[in-house]
N, C-alpha and C positions, 0 to 999 in steps of 0.2 A: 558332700560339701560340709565343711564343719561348722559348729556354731561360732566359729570368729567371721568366717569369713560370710556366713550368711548375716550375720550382725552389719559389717560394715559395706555391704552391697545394699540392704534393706537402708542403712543409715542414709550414705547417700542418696538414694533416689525420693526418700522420702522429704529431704530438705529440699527438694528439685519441686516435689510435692506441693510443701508449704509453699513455696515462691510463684507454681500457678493457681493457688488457692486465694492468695493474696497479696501478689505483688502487683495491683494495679492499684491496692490501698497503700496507706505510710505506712510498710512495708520493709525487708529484707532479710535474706540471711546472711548472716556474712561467717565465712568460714576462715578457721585458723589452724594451721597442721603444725604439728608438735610431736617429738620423735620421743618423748618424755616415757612413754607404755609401752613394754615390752622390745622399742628400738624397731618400732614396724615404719616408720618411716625417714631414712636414714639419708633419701632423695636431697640434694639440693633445689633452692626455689624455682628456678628457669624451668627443673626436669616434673614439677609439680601436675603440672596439667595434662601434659601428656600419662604418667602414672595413673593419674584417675582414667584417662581416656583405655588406654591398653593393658594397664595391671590389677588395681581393685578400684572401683571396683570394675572396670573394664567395660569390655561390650559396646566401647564406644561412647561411654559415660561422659557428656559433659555441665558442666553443673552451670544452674542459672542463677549462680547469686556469686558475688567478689570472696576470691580466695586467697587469704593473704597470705607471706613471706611464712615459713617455719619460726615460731616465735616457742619458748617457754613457759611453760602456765604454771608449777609449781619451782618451788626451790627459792635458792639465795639469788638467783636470775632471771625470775620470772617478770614478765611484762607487768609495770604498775597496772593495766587495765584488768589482770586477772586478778592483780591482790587485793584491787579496789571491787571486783566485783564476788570475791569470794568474801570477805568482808562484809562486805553487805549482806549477802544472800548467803547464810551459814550451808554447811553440809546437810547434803540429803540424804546419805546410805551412810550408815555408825561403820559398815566395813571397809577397810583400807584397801585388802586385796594381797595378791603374791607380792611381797617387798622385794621378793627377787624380780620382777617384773617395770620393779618401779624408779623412775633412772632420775633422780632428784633426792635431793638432800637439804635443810631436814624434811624430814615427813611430817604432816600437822593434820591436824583433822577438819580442818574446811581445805584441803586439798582438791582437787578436779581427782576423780580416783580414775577414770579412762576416755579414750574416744570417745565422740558424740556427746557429752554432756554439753547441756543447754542451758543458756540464759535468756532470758525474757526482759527486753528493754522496753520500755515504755518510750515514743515517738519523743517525750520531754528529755530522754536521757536519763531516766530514772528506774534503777534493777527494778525489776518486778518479781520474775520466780527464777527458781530454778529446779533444774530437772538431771537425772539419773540417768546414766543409757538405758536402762531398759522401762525408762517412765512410757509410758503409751502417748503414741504419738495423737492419737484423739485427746487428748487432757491438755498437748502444747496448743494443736488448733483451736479445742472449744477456749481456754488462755487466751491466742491470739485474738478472735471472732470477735470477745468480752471487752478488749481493751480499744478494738476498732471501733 
């Protein structure tokens, strides 16, 4: 199994994680799929669920927190709620990445650089951190734990 794909099977279930660690507090995750890296998800939104359920990460995967429509996180089109939250919460890795990978124009450096990158809202609606895919996912819980 390669390391993409054990990344984004580890990703998700881990967010499945968070949500019974504490989703009985003010609480959620809310997921946003973006075709933006690499063109790995090229699914339209209806066919969203099922994907997770039978292709990645599969196994029957279904996730317990709202997964919204394919939106844009970087670029000349990207969802104000990413430019407001990239804004806020500067970049956390100085590397960009393959730019041949990266399917957005311009490129900036508070960018979302791949999948899984996480934001930390505080219950008030107010950024709190943000996190790297490969931040450790003990540093988002002891995070979440702090702010509950």
């Amino acid at each position: 199994m390669d390391s993409w794909f054990r990344s984004v099977t580890t990703g998700y279930h881990r967010l499945n994680a968070l949500m019974e660690m504490f989703g009985d507090h003010n609480f959620t995750v809310l997921g946003f799929s973006c075709n933006q890296f690499g063109l790995q998800s090229p699914e339209v939104n209806h066919e969203t669920l099922n994907i997770l359920k039978y292709v990645r990460p599969g196994g029957e995967f279904v996730p317990k927190f709202p997964v919204f429509g394919k939106v844009e996180v970087n670029g000349l089109n990207e969802e104000p709620l990413f430019t407001y939250l990239k804004e806020t919460l500067p970049f956390v890795n100085p590397v960009i990445g393959d730019i041949k990978k990266l399917y957005w124009s311009p490129i900036k450096v508070n960018d979302i650089r791949w999948n899984f990158e996480k934001f930390l809202i505080t219950a008030a609606g107010v950024p709190f951190k943000r996190y790297e895919l490969h931040s450790p996912i003990e540093k988002v819980e002891k995070d979440i734990a702090e702010l509950l």
